[in-house]
C-alpha positions in Angstrom: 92.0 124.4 124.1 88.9 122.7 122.9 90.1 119.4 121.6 92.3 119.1 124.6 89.7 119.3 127.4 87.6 117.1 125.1 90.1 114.1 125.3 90.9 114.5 129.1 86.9 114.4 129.6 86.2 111.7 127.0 89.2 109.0 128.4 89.1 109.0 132.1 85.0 108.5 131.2 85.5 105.5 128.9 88.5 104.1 131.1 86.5 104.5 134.7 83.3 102.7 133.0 85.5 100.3 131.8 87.5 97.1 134.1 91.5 96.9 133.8 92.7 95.7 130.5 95.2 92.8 131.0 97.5 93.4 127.8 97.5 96.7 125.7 95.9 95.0 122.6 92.5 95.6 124.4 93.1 99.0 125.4 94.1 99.5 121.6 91.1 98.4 120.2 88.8 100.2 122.6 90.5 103.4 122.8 90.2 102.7 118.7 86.5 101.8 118.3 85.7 104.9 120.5 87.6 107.4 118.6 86.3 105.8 115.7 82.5 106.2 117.2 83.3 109.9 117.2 84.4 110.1 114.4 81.8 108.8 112.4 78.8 110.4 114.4 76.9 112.8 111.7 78.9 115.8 112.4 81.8 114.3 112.2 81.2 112.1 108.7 83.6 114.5 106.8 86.7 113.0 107.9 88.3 109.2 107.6 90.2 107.4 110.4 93.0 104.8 109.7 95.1 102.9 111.6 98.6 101.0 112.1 99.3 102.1 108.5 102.9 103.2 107.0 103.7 107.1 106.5 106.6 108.9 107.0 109.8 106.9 108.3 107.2 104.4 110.3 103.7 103.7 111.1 101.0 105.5 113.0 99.0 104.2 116.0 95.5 106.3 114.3 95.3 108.9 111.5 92.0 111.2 111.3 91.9 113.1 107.7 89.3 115.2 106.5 87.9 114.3 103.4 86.7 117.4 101.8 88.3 120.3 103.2 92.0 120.4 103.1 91.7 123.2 105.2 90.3 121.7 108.4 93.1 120.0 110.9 94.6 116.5 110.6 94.7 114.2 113.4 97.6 111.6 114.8 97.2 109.9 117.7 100.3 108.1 119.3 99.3 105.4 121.9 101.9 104.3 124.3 101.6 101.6 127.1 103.7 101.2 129.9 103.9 98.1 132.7 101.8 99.0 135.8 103.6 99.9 138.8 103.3 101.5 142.0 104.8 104.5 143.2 104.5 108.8 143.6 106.8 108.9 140.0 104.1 107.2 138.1 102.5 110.3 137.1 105.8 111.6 135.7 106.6 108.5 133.8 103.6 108.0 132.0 103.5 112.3 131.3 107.0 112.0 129.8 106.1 108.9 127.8 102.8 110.7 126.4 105.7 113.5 125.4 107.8 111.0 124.0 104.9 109.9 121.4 104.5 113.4 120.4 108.5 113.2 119.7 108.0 110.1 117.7 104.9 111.3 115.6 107.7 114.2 114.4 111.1 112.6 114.2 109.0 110.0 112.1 107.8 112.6 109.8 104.0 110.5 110.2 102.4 113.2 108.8 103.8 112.8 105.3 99.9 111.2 104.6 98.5 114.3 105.4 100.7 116.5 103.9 100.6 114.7 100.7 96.6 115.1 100.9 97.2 118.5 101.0 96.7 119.9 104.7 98.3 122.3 106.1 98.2 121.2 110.1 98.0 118.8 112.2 97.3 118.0 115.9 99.6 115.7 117.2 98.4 113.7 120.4 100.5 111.4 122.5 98.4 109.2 125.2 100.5 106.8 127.8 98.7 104.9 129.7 99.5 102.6 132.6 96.5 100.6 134.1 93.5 103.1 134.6 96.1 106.1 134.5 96.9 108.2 131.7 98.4 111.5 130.1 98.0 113.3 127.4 100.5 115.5 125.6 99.7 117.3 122.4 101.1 119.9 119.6 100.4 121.8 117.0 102.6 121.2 113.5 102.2 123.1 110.5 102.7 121.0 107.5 104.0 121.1 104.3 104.4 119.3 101.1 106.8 116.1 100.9 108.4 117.7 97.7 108.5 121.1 98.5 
């Protein structure tokens, strides 16, 4: 999938050109400006990002929306940091937490927001990262009206 190999290209770029983040605030707020960057480059004008704002039964790490097409694919990204550490089950912890995100974005129901704006699907992304190491997990969720 496109957007898929797009993310696992984009992070490991921004995270390798980047020093270790000593608390996940900063990891927040850069993984945030940079998905903001894209979003707002000229091609990519059409569509709003928001952030740490309530929807569903919670709130969202980052919501992307387009603004003018209903039609085109909503966007939640669920951010999750876990404590570094050592050790060959790393990889699987921080693959199961990225899993566990996607889990939350639906048991949540945090793409009420986008429903009510009318779309139809959404890509949910989980991202766990620990240090300089990540995962990403993502799904696919066909939406539908709050009321209906």
């Amino acid at each position: 999938m496109k957007t898929s190999s797009s993310i696992n290209v984009f992070i490991p770029g921004v995270l390798m050109q980047s020093t270790e983040f000593p608390n996940t605030v900063r990891l927040y707020v850069c993984a945030t400006l940079n998905i903001w960057v894209w979003c707002t480059h000229k091609e990519h004008s059409d569509y709003e990002i928001n952030s740490n704002e309530e929807s569903g039964l919670g709130r969202f790490d980052i919501l992307i929306a387009p603004l003018l097409d209903p039609k085109k694919l909503g966007i939640i990204i669920e951010i999750k940091s876990l404590s570094k550490d050592k050790g060959e089950e790393v990889p699987e912890k921080i693959q199961k937490a990225a899993e566990e995100a996607i889990q939350q974005i639906q048991d949540r129901r945090y793409n009420a927001t986008l429903a009510q704006k009318g779309l139809k699907k959404c890509l949910n992304i989980g991202i766990a990262f620990s240090g300089k190491e990540f995962a990403i997990a993502h799904g696919f969720e066909e939406l539908r009206a709050p009321w209906a």
